[in-house]
N, C-alpha and C positions, 0 to 999 in steps of 0.2 A: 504494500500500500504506500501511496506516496502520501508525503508531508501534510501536503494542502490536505486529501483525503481523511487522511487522522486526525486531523485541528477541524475538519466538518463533521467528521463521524460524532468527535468529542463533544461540540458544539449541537449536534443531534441531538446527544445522549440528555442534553441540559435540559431539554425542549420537555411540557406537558406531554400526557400521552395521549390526549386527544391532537395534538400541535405534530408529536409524532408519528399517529396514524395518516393524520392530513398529510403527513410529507412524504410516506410510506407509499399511500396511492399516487400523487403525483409523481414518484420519481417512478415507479411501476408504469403507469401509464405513458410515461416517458419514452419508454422503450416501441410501446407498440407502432410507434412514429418512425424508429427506424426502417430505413430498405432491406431489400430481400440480402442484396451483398452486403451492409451495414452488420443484420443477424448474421449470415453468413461466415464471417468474420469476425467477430465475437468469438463463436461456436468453436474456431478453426483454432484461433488462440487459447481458448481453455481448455481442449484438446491437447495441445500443445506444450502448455503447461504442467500440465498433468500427467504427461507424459515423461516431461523431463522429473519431475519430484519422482513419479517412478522409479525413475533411471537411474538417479543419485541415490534411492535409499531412504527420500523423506516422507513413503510412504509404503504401508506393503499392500499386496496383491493380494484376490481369493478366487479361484474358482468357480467357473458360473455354476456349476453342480453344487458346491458350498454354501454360496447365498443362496440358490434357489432351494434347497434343501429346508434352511436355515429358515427363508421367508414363506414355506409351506408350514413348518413347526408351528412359526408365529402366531398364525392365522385358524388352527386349529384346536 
């Protein structure tokens, strides 16, 4: 997260929870504004990212058999 990010976040956090629901839906509705490449590219980078914390170790991996397993248990 950059600077500015964290100094809004924090400043978020300050806000009433009606003040930060209101901001909640506006920054959500935000998005629906974007273009198909706009999403697109989003999408491509969080991919991307996520792929690299993989790769380095800063997260682990499970098996689609595992989670699915796991998220049938849940549910029953």
């Amino acid at each position: 997260m950059s600077p500015a990010l964290l100094d809004c976040k924090a400043q978020a956090l300050k806000l009433s929870p009606s003040d930060r629901a209101a901001l909640a839906e506006h920054l959500i509705a935000s998005l629906d504004e974007l273009s198909l490449e706009q999403n697109e590219q989003l999408w491509l980078d969080e991919a991307d990212r996520r792929h690299r914390a993989y790769k380095s170790g800063k997260v682990s991996a499970r098996s689609a058999a595992d989670v699915l397993r796991d998220a049938r248990a849940a549910i029953q």
